[in-house]
DOKE-73657 format. One record per residue: x, y, z of N, C-alpha, C, O, CB in turn. Coordinates in pm, 1 decimal. Each point is the difference from the previous one (the first is absolute). Glycine has a CB too. Layout:
N
> X, Y, Z, X, Y, Z, X, Y, Z, X, Y, Z, X, Y, Z
...
***
This chain:
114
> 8292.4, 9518.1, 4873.6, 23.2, 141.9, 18.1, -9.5, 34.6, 148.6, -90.3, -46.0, 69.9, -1.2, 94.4, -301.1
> 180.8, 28.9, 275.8, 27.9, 25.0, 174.3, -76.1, 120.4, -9.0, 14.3, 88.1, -84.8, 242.5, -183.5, 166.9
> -353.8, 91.9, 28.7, -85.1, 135.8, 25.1, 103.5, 54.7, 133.7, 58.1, -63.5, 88.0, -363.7, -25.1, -170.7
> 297.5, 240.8, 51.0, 44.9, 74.7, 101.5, -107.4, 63.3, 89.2, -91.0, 77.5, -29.3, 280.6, -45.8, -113.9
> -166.7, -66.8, 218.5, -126.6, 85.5, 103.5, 14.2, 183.9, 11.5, 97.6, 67.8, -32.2, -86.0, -319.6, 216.1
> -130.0, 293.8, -133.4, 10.3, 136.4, -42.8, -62.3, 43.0, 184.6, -89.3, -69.6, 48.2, 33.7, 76.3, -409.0
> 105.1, 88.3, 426.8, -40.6, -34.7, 104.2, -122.0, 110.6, 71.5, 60.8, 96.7, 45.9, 185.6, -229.6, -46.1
> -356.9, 142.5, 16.3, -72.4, 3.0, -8.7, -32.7, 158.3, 156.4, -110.3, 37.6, 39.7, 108.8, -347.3, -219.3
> 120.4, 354.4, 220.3, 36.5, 71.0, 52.5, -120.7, 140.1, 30.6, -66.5, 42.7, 94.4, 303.3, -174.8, -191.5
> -207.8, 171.8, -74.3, -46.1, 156.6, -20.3, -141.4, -44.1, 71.7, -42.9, 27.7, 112.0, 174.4, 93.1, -375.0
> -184.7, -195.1, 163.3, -152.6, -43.8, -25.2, -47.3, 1.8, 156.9, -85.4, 74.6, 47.8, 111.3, -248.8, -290.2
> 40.2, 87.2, 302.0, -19.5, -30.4, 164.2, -1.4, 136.5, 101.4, -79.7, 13.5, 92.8, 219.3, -251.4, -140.0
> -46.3, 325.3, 14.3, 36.2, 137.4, 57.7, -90.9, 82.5, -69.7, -19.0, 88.8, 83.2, 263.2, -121.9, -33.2
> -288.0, 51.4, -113.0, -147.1, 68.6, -46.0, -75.3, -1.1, 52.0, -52.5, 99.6, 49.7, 64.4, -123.7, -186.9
> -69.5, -151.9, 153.5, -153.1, -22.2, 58.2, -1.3, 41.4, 96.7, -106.3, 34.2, 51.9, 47.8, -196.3, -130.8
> 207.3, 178.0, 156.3, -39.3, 6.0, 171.7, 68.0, 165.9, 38.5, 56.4, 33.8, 104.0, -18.7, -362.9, -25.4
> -59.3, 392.0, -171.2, -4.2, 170.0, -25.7, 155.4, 46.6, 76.4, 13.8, 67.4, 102.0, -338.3, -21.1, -79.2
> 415.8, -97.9, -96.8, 116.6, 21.9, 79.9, 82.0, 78.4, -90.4, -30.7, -9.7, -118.8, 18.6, -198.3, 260.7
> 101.8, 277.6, -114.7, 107.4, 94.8, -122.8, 63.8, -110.4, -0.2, -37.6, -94.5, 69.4, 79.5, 364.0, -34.4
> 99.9, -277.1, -138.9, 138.4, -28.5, 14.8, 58.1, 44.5, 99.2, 25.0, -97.0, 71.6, -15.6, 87.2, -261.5
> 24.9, 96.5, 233.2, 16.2, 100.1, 127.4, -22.9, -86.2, 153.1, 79.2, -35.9, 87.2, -188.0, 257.0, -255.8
> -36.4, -232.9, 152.7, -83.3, -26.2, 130.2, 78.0, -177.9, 30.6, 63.3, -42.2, 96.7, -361.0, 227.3, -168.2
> 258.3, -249.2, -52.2, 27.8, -167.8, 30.7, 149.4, 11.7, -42.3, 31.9, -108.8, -47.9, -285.5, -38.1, -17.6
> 362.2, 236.8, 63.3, 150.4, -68.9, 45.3, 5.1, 102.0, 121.7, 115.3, 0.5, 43.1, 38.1, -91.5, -296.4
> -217.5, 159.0, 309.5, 14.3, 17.0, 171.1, -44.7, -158.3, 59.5, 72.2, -85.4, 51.3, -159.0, 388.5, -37.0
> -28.8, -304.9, -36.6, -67.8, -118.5, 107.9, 183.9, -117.1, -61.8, 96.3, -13.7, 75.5, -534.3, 35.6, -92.1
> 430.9, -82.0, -127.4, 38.1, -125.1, 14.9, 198.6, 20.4, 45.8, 81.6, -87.7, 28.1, -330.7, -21.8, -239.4
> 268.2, 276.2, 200.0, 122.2, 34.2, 62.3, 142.4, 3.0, -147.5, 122.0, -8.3, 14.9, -241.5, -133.7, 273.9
> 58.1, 153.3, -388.7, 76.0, 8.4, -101.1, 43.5, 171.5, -78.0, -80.2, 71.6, 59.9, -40.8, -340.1, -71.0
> 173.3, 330.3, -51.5, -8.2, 87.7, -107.1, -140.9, -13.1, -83.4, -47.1, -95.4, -61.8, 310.3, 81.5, 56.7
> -303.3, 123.1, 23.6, -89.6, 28.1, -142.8, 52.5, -73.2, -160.8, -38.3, -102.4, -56.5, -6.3, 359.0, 193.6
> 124.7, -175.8, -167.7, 55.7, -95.1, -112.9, 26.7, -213.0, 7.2, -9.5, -78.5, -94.4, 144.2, 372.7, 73.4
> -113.0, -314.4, 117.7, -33.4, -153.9, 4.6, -106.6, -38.1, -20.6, -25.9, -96.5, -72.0, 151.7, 74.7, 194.7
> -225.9, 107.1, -49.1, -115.4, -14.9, -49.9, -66.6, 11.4, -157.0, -82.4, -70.6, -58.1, 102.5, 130.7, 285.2
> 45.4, 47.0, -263.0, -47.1, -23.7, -192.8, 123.5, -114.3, -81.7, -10.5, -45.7, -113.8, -89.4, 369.5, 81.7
> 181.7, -341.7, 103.6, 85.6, -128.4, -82.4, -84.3, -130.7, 43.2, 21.5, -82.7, -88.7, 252.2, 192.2, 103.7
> -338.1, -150.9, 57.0, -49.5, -102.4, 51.2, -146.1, 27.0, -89.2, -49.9, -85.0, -73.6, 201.7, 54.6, 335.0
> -196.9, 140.6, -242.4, -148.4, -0.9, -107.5, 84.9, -45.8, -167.7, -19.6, -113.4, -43.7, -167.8, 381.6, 200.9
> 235.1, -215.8, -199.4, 28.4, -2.7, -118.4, 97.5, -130.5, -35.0, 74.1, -16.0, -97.0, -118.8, 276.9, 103.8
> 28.9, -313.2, 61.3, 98.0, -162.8, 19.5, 117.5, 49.0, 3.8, 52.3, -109.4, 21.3, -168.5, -69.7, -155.4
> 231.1, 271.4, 131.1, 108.9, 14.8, -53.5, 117.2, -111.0, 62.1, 92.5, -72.3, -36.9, -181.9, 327.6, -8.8
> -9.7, -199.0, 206.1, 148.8, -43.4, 112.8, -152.9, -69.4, 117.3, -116.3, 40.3, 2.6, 420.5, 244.1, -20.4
> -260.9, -358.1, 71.5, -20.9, -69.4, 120.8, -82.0, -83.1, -32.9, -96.1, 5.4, 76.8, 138.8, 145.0, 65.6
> -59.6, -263.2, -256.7, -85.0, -55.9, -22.8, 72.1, -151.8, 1.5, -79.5, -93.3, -9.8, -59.2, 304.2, -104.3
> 252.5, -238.4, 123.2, 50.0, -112.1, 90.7, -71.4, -45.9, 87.0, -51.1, -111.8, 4.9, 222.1, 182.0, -27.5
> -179.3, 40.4, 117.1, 12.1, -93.7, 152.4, -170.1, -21.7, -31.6, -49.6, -54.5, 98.6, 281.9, 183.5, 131.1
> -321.8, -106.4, -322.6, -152.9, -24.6, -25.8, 24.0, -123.8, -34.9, -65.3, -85.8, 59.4, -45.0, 297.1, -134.0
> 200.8, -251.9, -21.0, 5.1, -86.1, -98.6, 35.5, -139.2, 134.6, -27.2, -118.9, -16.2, 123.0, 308.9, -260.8
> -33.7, -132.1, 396.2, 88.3, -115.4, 87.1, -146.9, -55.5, 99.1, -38.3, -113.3, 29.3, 353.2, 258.9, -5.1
> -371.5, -6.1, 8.4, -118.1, -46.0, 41.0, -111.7, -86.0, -56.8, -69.0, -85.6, 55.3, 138.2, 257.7, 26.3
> -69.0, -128.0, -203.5, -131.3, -112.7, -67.8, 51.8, -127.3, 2.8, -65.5, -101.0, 25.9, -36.8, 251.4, -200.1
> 265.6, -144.7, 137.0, 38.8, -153.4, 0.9, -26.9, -97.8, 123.4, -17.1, -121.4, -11.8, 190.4, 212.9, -131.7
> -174.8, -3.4, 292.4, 21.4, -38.3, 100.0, -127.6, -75.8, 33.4, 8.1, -111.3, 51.9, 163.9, 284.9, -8.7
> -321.0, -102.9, -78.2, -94.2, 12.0, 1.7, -58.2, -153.2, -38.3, -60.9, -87.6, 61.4, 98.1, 352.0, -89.7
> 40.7, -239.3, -171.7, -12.1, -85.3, -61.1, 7.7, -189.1, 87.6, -78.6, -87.5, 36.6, 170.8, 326.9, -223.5
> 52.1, -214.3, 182.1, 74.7, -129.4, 59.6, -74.3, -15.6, 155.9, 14.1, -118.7, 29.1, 254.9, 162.8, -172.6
> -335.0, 19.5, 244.5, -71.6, -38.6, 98.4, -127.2, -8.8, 30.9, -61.7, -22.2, 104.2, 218.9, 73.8, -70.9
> -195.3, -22.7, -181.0, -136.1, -54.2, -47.9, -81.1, 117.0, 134.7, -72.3, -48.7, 87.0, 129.7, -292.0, -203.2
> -34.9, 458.3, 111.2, -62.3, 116.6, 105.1, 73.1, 123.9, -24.7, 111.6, 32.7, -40.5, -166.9, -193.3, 232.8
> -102.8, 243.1, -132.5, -7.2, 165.0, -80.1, 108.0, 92.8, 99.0, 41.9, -50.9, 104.0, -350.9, 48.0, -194.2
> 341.6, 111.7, 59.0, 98.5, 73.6, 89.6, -60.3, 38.2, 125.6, 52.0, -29.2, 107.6, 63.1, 115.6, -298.0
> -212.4, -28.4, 181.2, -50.7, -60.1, 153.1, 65.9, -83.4, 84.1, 87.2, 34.0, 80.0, -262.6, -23.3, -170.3
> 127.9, -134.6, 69.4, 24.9, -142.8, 25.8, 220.1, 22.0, 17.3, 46.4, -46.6, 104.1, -353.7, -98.9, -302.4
> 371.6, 186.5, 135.2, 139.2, 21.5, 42.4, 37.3, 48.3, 73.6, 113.1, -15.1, 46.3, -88.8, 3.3, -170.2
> -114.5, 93.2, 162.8, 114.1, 99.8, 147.1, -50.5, -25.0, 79.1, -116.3, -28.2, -28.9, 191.5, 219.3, -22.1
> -46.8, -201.1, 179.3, -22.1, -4.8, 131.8, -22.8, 143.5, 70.3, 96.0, 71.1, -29.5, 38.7, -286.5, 15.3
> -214.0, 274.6, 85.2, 42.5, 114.1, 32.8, -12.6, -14.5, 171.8, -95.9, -35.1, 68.8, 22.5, 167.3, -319.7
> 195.9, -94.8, 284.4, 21.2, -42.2, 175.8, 70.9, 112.4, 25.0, 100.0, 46.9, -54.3, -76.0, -313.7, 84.3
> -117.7, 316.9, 96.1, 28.3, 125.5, 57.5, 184.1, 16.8, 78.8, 60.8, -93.3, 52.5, -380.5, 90.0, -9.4
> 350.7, 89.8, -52.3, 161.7, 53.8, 64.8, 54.6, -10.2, 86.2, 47.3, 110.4, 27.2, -70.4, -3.7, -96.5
> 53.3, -185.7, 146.3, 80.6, -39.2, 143.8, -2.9, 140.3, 33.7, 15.6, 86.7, -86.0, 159.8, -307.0, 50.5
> -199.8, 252.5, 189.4, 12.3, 128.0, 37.5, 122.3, 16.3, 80.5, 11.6, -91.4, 81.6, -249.6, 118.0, -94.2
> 319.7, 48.3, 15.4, 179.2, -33.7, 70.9, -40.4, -3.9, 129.8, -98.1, 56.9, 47.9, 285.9, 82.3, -195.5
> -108.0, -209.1, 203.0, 2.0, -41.0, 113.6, 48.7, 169.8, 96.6, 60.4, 99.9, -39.0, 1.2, -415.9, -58.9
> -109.8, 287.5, 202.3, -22.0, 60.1, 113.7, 124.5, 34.8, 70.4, 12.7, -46.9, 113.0, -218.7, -64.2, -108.9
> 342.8, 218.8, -72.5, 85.5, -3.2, 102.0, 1.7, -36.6, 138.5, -78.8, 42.7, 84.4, 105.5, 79.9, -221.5
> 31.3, -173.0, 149.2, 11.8, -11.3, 189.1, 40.6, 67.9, 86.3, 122.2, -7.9, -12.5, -97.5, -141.9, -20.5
> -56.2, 243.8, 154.2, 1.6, 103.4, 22.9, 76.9, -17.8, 158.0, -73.7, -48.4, 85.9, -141.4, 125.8, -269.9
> 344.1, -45.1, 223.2, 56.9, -48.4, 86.8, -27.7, 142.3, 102.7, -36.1, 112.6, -34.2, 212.0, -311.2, -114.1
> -144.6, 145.8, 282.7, -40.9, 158.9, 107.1, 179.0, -22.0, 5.4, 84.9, -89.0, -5.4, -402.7, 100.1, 218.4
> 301.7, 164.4, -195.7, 115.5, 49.1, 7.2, -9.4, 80.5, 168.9, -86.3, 75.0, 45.5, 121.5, -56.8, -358.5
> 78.5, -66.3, 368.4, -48.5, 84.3, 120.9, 127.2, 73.4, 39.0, 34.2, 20.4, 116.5, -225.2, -186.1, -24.8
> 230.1, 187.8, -155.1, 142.5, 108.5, 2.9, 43.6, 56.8, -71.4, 37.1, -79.7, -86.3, 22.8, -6.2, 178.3
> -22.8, 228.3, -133.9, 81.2, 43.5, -56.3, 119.8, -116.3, -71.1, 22.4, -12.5, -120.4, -104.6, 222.2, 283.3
> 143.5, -281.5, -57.7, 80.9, -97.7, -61.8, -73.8, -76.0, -117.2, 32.8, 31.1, -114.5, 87.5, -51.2, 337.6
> -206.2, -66.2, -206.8, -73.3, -73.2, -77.8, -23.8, 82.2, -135.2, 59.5, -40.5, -99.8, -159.4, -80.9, 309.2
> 36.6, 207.6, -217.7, 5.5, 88.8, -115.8, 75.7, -11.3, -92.1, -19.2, -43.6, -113.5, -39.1, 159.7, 229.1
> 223.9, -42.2, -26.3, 89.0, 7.3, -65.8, 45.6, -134.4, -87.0, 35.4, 5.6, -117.8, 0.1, 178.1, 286.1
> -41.4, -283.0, -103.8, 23.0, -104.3, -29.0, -86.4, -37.6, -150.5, 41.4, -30.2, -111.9, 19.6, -5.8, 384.8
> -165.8, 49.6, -230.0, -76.3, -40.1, -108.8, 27.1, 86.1, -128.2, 18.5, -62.6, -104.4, -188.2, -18.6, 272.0
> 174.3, 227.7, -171.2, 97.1, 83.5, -103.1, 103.0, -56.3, -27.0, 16.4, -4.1, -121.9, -73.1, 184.9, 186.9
> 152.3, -236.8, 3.4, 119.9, 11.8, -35.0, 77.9, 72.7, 18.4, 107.7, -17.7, -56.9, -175.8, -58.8, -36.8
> 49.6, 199.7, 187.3, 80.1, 39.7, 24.9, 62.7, -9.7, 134.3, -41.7, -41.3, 108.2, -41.9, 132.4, -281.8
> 242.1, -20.2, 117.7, 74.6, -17.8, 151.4, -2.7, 75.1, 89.6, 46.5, 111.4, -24.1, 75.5, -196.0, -60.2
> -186.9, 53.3, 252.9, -15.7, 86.4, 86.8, 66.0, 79.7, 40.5, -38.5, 110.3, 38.9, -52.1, -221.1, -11.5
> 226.8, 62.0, -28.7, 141.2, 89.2, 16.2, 33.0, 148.0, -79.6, 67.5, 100.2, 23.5, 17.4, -346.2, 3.8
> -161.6, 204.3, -120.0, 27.4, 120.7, -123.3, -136.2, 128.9, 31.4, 18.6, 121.6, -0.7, 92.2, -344.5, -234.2
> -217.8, 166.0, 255.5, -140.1, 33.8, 2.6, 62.8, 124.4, 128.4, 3.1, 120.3, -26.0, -203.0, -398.5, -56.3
> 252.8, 212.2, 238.4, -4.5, 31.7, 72.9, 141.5, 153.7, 9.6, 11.5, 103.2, 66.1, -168.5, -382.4, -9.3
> 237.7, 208.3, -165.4, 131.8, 94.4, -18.1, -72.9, 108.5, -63.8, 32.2, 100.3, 63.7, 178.6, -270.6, -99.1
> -286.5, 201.2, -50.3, -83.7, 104.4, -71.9, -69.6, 86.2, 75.5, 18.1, 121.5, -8.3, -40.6, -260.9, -149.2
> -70.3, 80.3, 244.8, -101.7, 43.7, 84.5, 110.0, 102.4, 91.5, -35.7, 116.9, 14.8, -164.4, -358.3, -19.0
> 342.8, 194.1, 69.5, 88.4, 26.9, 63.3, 69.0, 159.2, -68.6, -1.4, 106.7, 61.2, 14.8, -397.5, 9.3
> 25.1, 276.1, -165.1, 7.3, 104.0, -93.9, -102.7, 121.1, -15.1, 6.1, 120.6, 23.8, 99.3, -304.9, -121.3
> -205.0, 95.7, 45.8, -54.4, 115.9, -10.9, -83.9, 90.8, 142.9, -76.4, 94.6, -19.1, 72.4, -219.2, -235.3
> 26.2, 90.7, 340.1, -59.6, 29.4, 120.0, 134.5, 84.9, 48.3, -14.1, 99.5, 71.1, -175.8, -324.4, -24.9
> 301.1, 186.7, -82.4, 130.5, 138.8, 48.0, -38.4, 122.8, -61.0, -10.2, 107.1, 59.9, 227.1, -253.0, -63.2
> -245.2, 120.0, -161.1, -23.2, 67.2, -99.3, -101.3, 57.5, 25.6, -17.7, 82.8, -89.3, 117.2, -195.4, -38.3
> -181.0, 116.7, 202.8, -139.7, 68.3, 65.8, 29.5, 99.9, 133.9, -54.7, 101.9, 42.0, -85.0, -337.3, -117.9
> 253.9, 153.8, 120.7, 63.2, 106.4, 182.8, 107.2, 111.2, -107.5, 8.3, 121.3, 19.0, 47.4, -386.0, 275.9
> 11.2, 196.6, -395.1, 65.6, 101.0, -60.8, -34.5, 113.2, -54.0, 86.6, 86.3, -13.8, -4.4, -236.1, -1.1
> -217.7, 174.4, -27.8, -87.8, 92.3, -74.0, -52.8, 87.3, 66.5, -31.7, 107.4, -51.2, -10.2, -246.2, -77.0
> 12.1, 98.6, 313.8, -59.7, 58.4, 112.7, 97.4, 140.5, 12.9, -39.0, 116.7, 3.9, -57.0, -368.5, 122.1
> 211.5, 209.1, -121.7, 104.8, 49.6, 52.1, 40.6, 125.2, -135.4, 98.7, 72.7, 10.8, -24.6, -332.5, 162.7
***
């Protein structure tokens, strides 16, 4: 006769005075996952993949994960810009155009005087 495991969830989230609510914020799930997983309905696979794992390496889940802290991203590299040109450059944009605008709108400023 195949025993089904029953998973031991609620019982655990009790002792340690937590809502349904409270422990699928922390573990990052729906509330409702949380009562399908108490009530075995749904997520009791990947329990079932773990004990096997457990099983077959003769060690507790503990003992399975590794926990290793997050590479921190690397440090853009920060180039000196010492011109207006350089800037532009680094935008992408075209100086020709930048400078045709500035040109414009500076008529458009003697035009308004007047």
């Amino acid at each position: 006769m195949k025993r089904k495991a029953k998973p031991k969830i609620a019982f655990l989230r009790e002792k340690a005075g937590l809502t349904q609510l409270e422990l699928s914020r922390i573990v990052g799930v729906t509330e409702s996952t949380i009562q399908n997983w108490e009530s075995g309905r749904t997520g009791t696979d990947h329990i079932y993949r773990i004990i096997r794992f457990c099983q077959a390496l003769n060690c507790r889940v503990e003992e399975l994960i590794e926990y290793v802290s997050e590479s921190t991203p690397e440090k853009p590299t920060t180039t000196k810009l010492s011109s207006l040109s350089d800037i532009h450059n680094l935008l992408g944009i075209d100086e020709k155009e930048v400078l045709g605008e500035q040109n414009t709108q500076s008529q458009s400023n003697n035009l308004e005087k007047y």
